[in-house]
Phi, psi and omega in degrees: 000131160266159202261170009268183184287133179258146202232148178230130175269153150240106204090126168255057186223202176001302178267303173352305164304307166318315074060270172289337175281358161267322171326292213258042157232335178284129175286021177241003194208152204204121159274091176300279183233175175199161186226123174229175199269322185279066177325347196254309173309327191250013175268300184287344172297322154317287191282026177239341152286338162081041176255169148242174203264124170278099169330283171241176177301321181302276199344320204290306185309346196264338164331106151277003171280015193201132183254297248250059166149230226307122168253129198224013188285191178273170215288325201276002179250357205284310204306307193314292149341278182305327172302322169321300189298307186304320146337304167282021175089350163300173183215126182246148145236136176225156184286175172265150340306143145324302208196176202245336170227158167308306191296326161321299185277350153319299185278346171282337194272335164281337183264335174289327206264344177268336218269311202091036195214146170284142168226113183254190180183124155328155348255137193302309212000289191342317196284332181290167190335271193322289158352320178265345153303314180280329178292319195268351167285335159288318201273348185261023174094018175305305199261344162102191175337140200257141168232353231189100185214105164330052199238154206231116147254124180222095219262349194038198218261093176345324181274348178277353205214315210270052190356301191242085183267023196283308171347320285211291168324299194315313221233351169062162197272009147323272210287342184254347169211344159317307166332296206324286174316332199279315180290305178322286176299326181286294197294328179264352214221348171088187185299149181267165181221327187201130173245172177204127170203175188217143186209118222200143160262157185268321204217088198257061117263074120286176181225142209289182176290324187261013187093346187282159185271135147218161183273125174273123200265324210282211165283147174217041084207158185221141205239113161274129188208121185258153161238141190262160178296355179255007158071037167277133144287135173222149182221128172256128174258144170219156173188114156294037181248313182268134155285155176334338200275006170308134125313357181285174127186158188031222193236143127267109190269139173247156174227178178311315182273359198085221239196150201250134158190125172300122173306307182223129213267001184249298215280134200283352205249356185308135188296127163250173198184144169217151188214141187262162197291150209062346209273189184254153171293164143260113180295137157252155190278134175278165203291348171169136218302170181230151212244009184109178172333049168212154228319324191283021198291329185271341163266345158299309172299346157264008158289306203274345175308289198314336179274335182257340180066066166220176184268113193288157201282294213271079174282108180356297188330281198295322181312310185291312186300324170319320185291320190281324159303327174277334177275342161318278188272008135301304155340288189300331191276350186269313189258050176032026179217160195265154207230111216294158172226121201242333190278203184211182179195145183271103138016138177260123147283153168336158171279155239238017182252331178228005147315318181227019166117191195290147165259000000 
């Protein structure tokens, strides 16, 4: 393929603008069209991104003008959808979960590979400055063995921010920011093998930004603890209750000599630190400055995979194993028992910036 890649949103919504205002800044991606459910959302979206607007989805899919793309639906549309695009001859990027259950993403992942089409997936985080910082300061012996990892989302209460937070419940904050760390530790540290987790809702009465009252049924939080296959612990908290303001907060890896910890498990701009055991932290310099939030960074990188013929980093593959964990630990929270993770996945490399040091 020669560039740039030409890209399509599916969904207009929350996100969606943030998305397209970096697509249509990158020299590997070009914003063809877009499609939402909402005919009125995606006629302003279109002109305010300078694309054009897809009746429906078949239309989009009918495009021989659009190699790449975007699924930006709601979490319970995402398999249906990318299976759609893959069918037709798309190359997909989809927001997180790939899918709601493993065997979905299992089976989305088997179908990009009979299709001949890239399948990437949220969440890119892993790939910004800080994450990567941290990864190569773990991998060049800063804290010595990683044996131990913390990690806390305290996503706080949806309906304060958020226009449509039901979506949001329905799927609890696991599945919807849980990803983030999990995708973080799975990419430095390999496949998960066994959970164990407890899960509860804390707070089931809310109320929207416009006053309507609604209930939350599923847990909006759950507390975990995975072991990984390189037989690193990891213990994750997630919740829609506690705000940014916990003190609790990103990740922490401790190791034999001590211990790292990233601040914040999404943001590329996030404070990093090492502390030798017993010490105090010390900020480390990131490997190389950072400009922020941005949201197309995993579909420029699987632009430029497809433009280079090399294999993209946030990969269908690891999306599904993410997946079988988060279903791994809804199990364990209905039945009470810890719970086997069988798949795998091949580990993303470094970013070619922090592979050898600062640029």
């Amino acid at each position: 393929m020669s560039g740039p890649v030409r890209v399509a949103i599916v969904g207009c919504g929350n996100i969606a603008g943030p998305y397209a205002a970096t697509i249509t800044t990158f020299p590997e991606t070009t914003l063809v069209g877009v499609v939402d459910v909402d005919a009125a959302r995606a006629e302003a979206f279109a002109a305010e991104h300078a694309c054009q607007v897809y009746p429906t989805l078949d239309a989009l899919l009918a495009d021989d003008g659009v190699d790449l793309v975007v699924n930006l639906t709601i979490h319970y549309a995402h398999e249906a959808v990318t299976r759609r695009c893959l069918e037709a001859g798309k190359h997909v990027y989809s927001e997180k979960p790939l899918a709601m259950t493993f065997e979905q993403g299992h089976a989305l992942v088997e179908l990009a590979e009979r299709c001949g089409r890239r399948l990437g997936c949220s969440p890119f985080a892993f790939m910004g400055e800080a994450p990567q910082t941290a990864w190569k300061a773990i991998r060049d012996g800063a804290i010595g063995q990683v044996r131990l990892v913390y990690a806390d989302v305290n996503h706080g209460r949806i309906e304060t921010w958020h226009p449509a937070p039901a979506p949001f419940y329905q799927v609890g904050p696991l599945f919807d920011v849980g990803v983030y760390p999990l995708a973080l530790v799975t990419a430095m540290f390999g496949p998960a093998r066994r959970v164990s987790a407890y899960g509860r809702v804390l707070h089931a009465e809310r109320v929207t930004k416009d006053g309507s009252p609604f209930t939350v049924e599923a847990p909006d939080c759950v507390i975990a603890s995975l072991e990984l296959e390189t037989g690193v612990l990891v213990r994750l908290t997630t919740n829609f209750y506690v705000g940014k303001q916990g003190r609790q907060v990103g990740v922490e890896f401790h190791g034999d000599t001590g211990s790292l910890h990233l601040s914040d498990w999404q943001r590329p701009d996030a404070e990093v630190a090492v502390a030798p055991y017993g010490g105090t932290y010390e900020p480390v310099a990131l490997l190389r400055p950072s400009s922020g939030m941005t949201w197309g960074l995993g579909v420029r990188e699987l632009a430029q995979a497809l433009l280079e013929q090399r294999p993209h980093r946030a990969s269908g593959e690891h999306a599904a194993h993410v997946v079988e964990i988060l279903a791994a630990i809804d199990r364990s929270v209905r039945e009470g028992c810890a719970t086997d993770v069988r798949s795998t996945f091949s580990p993303p490399a470094p970013m070619p910036w922090a592979a050898g040091g600062p640029t």
